[in-house]
MMTF fields as JSON, N, C-alpha, C and O atoms, coordinates in Angstrom:
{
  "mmtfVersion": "1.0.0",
  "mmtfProducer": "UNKNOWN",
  "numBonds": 503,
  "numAtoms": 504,
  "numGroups": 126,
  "numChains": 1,
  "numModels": 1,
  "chainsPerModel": [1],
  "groupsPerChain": [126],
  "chainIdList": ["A"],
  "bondAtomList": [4, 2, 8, 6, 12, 10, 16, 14, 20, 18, 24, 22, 28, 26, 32, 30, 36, 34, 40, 38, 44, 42, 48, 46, 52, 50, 56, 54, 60, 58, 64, 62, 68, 66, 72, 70, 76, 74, 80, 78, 84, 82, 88, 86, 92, 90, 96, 94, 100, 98, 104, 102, 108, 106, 112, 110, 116, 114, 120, 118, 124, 122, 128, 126, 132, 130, 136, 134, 140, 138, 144, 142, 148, 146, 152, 150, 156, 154, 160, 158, 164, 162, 168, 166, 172, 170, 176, 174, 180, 178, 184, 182, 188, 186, 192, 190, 196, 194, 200, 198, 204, 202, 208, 206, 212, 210, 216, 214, 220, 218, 224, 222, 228, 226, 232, 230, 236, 234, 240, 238, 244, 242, 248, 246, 252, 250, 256, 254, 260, 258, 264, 262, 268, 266, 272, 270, 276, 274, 280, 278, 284, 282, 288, 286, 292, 290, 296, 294, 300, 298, 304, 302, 308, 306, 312, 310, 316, 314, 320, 318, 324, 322, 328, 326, 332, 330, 336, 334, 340, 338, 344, 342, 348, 346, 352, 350, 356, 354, 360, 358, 364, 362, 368, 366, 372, 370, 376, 374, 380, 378, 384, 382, 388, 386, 392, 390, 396, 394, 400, 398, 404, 402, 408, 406, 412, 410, 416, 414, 420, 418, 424, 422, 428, 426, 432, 430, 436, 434, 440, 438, 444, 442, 448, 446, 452, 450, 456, 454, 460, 458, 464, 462, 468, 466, 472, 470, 476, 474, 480, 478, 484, 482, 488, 486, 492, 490, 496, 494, 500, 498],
  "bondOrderList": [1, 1, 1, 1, 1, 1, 1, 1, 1, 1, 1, 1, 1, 1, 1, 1, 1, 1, 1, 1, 1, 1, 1, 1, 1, 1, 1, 1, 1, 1, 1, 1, 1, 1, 1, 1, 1, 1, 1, 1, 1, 1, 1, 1, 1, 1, 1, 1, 1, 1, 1, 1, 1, 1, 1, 1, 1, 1, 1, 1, 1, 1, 1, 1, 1, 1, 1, 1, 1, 1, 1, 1, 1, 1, 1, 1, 1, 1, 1, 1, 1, 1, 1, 1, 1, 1, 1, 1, 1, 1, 1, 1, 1, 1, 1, 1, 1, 1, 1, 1, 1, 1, 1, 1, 1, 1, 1, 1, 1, 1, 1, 1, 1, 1, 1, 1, 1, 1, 1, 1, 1, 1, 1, 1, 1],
  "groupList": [{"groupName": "UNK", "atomNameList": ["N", "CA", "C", "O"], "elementList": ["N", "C", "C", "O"], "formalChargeList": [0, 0, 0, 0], "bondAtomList": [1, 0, 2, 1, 3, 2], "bondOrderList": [1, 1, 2], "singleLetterCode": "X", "chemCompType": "L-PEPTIDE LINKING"}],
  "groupTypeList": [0, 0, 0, 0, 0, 0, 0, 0, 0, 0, 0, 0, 0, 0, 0, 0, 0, 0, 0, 0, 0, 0, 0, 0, 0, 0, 0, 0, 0, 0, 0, 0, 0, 0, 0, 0, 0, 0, 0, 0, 0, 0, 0, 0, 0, 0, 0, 0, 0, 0, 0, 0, 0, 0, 0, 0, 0, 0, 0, 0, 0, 0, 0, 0, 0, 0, 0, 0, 0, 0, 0, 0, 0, 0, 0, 0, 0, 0, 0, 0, 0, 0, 0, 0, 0, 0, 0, 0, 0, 0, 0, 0, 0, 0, 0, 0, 0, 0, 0, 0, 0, 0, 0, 0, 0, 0, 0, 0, 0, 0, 0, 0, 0, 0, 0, 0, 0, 0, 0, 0, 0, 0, 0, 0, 0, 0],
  "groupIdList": [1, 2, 3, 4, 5, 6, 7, 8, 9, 10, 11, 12, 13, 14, 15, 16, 17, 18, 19, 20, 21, 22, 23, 24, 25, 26, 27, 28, 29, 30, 31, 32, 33, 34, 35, 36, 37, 38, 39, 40, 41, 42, 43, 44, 45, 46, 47, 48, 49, 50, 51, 52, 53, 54, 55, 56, 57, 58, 59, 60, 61, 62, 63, 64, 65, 66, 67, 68, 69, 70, 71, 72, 73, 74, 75, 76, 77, 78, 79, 80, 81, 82, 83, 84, 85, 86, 87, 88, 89, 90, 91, 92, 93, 94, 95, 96, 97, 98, 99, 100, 101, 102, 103, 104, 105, 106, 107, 108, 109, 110, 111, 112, 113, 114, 115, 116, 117, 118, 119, 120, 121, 122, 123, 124, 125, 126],
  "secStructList": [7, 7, 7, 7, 7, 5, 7, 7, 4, 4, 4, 1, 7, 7, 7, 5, 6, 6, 7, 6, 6, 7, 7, 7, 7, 7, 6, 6, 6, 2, 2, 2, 2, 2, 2, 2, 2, 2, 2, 2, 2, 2, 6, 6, 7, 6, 6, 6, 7, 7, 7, 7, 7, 7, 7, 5, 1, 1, 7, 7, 7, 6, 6, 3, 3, 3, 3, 3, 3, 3, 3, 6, 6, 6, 6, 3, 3, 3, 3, 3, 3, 3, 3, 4, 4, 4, 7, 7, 6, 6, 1, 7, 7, 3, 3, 3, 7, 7, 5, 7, 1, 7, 7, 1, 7, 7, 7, 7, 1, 3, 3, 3, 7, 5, 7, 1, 1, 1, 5, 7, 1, 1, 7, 7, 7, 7],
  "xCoordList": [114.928, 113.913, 114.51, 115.482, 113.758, 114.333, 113.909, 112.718, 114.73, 114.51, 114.059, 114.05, 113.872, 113.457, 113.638, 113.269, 114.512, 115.19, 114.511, 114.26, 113.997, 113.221, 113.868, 114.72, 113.648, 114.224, 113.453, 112.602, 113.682, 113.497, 112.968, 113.98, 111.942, 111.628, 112.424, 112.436, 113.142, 113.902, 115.336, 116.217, 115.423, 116.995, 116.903, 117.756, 115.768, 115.569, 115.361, 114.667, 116.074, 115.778, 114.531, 114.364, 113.669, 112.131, 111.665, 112.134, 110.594, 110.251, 109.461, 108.618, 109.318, 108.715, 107.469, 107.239, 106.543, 105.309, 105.098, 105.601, 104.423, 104.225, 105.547, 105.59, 106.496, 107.661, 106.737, 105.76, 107.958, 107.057, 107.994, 108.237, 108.368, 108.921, 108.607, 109.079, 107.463, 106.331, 105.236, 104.372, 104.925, 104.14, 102.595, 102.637, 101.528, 100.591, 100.197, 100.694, 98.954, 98.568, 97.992, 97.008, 98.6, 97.467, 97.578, 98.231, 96.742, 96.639, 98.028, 98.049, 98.948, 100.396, 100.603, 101.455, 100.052, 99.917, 99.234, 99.488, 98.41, 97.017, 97.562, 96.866, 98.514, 98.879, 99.451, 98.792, 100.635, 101.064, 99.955, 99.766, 99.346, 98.622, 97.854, 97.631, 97.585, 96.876, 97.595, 96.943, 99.21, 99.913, 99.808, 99.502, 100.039, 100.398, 99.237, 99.326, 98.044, 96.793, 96.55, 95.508, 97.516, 96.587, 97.862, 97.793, 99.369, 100.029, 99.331, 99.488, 98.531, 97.931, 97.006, 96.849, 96.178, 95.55, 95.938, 95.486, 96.758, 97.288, 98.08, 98.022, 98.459, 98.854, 97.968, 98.262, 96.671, 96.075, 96.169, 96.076, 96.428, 97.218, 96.625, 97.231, 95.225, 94.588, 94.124, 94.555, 93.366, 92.709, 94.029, 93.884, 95.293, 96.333, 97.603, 98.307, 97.548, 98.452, 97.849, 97.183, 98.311, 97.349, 99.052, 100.115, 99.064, 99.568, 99.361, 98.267, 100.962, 100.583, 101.642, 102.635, 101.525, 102.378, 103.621, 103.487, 104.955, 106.26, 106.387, 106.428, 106.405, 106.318, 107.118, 107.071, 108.024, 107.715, 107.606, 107.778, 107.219, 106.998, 107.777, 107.656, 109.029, 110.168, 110.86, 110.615, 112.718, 113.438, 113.609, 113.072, 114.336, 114.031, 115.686, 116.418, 116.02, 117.468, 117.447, 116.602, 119.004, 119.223, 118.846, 118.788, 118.68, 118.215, 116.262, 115.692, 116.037, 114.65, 113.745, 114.114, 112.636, 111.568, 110.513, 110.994, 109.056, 107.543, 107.042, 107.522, 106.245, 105.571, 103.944, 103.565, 103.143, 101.796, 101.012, 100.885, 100.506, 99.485, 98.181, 97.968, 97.314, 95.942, 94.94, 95.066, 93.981, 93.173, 92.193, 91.5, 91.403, 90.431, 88.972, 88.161, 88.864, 88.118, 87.525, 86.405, 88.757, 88.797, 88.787, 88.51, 89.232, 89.19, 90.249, 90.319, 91.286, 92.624, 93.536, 93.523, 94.414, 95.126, 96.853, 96.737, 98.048, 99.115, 100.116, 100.051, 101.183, 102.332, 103.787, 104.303, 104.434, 105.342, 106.664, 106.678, 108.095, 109.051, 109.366, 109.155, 109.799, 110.209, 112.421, 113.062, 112.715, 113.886, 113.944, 113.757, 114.143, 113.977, 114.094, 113.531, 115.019, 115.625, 114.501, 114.755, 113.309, 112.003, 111.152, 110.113, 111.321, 110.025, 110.202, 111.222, 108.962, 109.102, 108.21, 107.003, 109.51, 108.768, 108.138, 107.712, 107.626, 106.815, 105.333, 104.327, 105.285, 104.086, 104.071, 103.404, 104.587, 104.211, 104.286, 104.511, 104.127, 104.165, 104.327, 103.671, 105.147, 105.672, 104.471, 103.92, 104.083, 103.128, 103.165, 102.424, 104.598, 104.37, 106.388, 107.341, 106.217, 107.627, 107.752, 106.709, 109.207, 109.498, 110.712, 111.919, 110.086, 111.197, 112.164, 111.915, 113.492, 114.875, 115.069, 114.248, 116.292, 116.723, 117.385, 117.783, 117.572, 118.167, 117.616, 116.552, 117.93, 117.267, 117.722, 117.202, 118.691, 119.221, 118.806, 119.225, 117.698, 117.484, 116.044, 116.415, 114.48, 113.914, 113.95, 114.594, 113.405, 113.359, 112.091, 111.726, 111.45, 109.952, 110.477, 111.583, 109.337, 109.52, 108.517, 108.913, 107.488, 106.345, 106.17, 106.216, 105.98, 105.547, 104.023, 103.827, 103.421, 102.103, 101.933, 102.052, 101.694, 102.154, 100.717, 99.67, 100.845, 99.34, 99.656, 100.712, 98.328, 98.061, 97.91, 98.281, 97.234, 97.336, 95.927, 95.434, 95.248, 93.352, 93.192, 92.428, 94.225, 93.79, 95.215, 96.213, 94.92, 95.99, 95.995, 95.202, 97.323, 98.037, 97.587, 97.632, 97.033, 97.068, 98.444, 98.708, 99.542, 100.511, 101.884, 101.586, 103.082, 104.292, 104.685, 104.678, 105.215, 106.055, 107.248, 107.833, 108.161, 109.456, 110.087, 109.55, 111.334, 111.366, 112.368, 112.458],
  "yCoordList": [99.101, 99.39, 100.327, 99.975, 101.881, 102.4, 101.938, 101.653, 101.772, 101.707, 103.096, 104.236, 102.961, 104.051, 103.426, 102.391, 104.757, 104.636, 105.227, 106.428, 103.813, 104.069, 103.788, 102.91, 104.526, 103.861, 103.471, 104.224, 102.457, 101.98, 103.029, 103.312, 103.513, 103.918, 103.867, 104.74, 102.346, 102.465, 103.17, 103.217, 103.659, 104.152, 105.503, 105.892, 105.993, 107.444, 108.494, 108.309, 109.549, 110.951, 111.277, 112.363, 110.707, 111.188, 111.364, 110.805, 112.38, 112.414, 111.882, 111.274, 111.82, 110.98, 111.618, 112.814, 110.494, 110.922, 111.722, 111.315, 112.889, 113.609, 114.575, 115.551, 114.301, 115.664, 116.881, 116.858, 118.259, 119.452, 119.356, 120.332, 118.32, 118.555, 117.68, 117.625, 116.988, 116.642, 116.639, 115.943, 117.899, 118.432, 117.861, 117.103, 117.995, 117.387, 118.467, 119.526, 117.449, 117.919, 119.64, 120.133, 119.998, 121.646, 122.135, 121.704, 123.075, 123.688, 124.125, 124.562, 123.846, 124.048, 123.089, 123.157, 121.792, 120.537, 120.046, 119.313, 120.621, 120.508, 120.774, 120.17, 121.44, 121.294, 120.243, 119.475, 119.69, 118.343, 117.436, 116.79, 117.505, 116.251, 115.602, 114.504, 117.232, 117.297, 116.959, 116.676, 117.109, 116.239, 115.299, 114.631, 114.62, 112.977, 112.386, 111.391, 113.056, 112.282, 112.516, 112.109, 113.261, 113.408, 112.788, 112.748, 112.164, 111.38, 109.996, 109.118, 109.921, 108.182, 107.978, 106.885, 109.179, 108.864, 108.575, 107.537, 109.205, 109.144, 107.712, 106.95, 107.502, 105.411, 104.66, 103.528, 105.125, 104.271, 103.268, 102.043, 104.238, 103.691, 104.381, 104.569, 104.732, 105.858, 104.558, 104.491, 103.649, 102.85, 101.365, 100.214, 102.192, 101.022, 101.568, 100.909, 102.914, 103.315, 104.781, 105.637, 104.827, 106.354, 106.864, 106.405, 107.44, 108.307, 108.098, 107.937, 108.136, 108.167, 109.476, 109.909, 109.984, 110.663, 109.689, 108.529, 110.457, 109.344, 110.255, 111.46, 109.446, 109.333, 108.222, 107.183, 108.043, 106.721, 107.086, 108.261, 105.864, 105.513, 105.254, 105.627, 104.301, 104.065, 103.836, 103.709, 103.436, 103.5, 102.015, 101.251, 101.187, 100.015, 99.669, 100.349, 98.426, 97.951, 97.419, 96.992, 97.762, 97.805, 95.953, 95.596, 95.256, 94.307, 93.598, 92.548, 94.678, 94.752, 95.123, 96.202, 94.546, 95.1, 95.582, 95.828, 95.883, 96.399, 94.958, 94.597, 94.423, 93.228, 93.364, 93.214, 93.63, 94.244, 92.756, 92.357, 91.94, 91.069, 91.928, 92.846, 90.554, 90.945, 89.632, 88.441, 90.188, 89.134, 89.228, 89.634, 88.917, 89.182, 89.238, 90.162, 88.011, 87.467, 88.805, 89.295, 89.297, 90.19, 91.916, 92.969, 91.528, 93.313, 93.885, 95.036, 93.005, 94.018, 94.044, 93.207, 95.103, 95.107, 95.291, 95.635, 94.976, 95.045, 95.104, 94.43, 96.078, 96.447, 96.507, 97.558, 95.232, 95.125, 94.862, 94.344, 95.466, 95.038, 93.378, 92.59, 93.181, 91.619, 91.281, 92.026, 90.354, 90.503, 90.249, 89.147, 91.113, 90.887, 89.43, 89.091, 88.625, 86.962, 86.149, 84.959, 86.603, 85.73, 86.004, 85.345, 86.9, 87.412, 86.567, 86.531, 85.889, 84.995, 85.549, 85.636, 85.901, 86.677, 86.189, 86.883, 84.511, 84.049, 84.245, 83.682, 85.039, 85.602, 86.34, 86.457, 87.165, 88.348, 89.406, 88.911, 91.093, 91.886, 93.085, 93.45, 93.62, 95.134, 96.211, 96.233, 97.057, 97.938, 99.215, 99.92, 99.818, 101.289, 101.341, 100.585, 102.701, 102.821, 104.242, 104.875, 105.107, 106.158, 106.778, 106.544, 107.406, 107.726, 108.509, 109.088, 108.487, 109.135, 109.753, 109.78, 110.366, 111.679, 110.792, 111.408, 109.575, 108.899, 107.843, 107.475, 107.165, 106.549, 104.902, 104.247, 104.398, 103.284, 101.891, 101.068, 101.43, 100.417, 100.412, 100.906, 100.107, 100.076, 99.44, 98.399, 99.654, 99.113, 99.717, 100.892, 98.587, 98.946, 98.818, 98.402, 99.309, 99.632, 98.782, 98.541, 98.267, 97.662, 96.568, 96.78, 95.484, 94.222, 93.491, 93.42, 93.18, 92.588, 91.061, 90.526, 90.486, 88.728, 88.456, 89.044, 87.536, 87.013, 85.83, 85.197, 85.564, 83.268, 84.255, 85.355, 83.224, 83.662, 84.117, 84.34, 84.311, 84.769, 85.852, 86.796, 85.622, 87.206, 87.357, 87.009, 88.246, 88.503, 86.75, 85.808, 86.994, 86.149, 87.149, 88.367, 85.809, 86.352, 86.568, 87.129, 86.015, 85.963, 85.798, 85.319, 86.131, 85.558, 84.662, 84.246, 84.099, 83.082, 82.957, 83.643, 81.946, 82.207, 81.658, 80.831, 82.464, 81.528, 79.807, 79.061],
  "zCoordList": [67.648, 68.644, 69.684, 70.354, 69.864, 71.655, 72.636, 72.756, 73.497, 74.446, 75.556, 75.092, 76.331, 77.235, 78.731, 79.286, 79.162, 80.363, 81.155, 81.25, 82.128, 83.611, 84.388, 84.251, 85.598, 87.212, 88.375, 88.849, 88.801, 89.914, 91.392, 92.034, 91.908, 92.571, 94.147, 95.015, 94.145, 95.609, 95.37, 96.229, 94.196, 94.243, 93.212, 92.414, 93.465, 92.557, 93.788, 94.788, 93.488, 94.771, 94.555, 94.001, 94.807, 94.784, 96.832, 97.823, 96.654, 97.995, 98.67, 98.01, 99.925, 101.189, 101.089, 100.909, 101.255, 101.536, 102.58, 103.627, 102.639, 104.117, 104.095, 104.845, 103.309, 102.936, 102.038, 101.289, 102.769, 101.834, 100.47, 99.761, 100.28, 99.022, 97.616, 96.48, 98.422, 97.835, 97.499, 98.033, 95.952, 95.281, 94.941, 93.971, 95.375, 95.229, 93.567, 93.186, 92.852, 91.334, 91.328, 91.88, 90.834, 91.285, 89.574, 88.624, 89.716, 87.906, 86.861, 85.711, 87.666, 86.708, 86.242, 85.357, 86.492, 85.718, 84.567, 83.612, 84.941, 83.799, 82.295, 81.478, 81.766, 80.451, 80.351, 79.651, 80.814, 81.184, 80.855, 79.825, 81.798, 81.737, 80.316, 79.805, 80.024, 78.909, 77.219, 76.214, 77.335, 76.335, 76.424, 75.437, 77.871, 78.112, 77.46, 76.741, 77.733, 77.21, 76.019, 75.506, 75.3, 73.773, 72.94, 71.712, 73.834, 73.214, 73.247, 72.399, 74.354, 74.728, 73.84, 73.296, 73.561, 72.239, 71.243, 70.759, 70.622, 69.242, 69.401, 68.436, 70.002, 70.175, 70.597, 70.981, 70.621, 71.293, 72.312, 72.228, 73.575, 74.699, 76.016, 77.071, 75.693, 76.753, 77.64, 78.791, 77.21, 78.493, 78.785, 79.198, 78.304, 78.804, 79.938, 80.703, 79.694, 80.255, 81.024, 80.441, 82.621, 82.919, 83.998, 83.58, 84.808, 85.635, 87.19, 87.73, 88.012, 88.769, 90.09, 89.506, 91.44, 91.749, 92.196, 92.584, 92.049, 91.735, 93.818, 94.066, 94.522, 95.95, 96.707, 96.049, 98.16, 98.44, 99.684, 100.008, 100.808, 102.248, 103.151, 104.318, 102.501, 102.676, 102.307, 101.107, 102.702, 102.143, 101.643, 102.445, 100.293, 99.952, 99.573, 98.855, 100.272, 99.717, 97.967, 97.18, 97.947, 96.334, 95.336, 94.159, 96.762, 95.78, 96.165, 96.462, 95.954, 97.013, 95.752, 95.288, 95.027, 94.052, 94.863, 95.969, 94.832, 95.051, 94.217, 93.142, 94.779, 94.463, 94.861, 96.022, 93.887, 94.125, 94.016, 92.859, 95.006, 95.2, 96.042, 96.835, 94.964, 95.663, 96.381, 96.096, 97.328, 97.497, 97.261, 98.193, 95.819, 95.141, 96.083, 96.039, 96.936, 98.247, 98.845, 98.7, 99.649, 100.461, 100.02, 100.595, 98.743, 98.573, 98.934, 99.364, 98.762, 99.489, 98.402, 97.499, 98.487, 97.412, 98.791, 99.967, 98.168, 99.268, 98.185, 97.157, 98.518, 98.106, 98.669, 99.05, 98.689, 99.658, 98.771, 97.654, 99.723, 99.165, 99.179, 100.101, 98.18, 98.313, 97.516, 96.774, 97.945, 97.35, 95.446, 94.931, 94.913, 93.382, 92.644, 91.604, 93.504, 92.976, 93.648, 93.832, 94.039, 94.4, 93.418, 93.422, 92.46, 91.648, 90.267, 89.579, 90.019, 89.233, 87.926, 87.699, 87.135, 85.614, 84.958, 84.036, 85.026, 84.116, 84.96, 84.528, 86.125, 87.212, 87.564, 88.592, 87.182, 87.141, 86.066, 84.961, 86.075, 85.1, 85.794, 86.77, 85.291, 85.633, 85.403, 84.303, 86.38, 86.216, 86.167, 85.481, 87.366, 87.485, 86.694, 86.883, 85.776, 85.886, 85.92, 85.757, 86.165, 86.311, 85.217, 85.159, 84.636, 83.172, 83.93, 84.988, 83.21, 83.708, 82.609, 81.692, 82.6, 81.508, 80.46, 79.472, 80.466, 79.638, 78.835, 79.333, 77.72, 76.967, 76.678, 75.775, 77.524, 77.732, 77.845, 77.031, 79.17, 79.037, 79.899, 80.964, 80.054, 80.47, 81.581, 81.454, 82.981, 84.409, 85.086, 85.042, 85.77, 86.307, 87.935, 88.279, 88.876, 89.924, 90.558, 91.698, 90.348, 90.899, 89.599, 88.387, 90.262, 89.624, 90.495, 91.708, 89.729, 90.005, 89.829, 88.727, 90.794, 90.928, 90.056, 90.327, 89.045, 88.267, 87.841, 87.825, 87.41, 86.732, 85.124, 84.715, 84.667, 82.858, 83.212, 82.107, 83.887, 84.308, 85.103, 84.907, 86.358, 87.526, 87.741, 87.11, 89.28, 89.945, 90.795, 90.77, 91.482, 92.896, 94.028, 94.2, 94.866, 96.386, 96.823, 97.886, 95.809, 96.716, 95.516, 94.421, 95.724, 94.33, 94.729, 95.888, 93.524, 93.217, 93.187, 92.348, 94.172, 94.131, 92.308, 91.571, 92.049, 90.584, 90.73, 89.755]
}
């Protein structure tokens, strides 16, 4: 089986939101985009997997994950760092990742706290 080597968003040189060195989508993309989606087809992986811009807000310590809870109630969705040794893998699921030049070992950047039915208002320590 390959693996495929992602990184972690708090420890990748990616740029600050509101930096000029952060490229918003403009028409030099559009071929891009247009492989990614006609690889998602051919795996049948278009309504499982989509795109997003690789950005952050702030800076995140090295033992620090993105823990995406929601409050279904309210309509809110919240994305906060949490310490990685609170995130409880049998509740959650990895959502966003960022491919690297290498092919080593997969690592997600955002995890989404859930029951076996929805999301968590909130995670679970393990």
């Amino acid at each position: 089986m390959t693996s495929i080597q992602v990184q972690a968003m708090q420890w990748a040189g990616i740029p600050q939101m509101g930096s000029p060195d952060l490229e918003t989508f403009s028409n030099k993309d559009a071929a891009c985009f247009k492989d990614i989606r006609d690889v998602l087809v051919k795996h049948g992986a278009l309504k499982r997997f989509g795109m997003f811009l690789i950005h952050k807000h702030f800076d995140m310590a090295a033992d620090e994950e993105l823990m995406e809870t929601t409050d279904d109630t309210g309509r809110e969705l919240t994305i906060a760092p949490v310490k990685a040794s609170a995130i409880d893998p049998e509740n959650s699921i990895v959502t966003n990742w960022i491919f690297t030049e290498d092919e080593n070992r997969a690592k997600g950047y955002c995890t989404c706290a859930r029951s076996t039915t929805s999301h968590l208002g909130y995670h679970r320590k393990a």
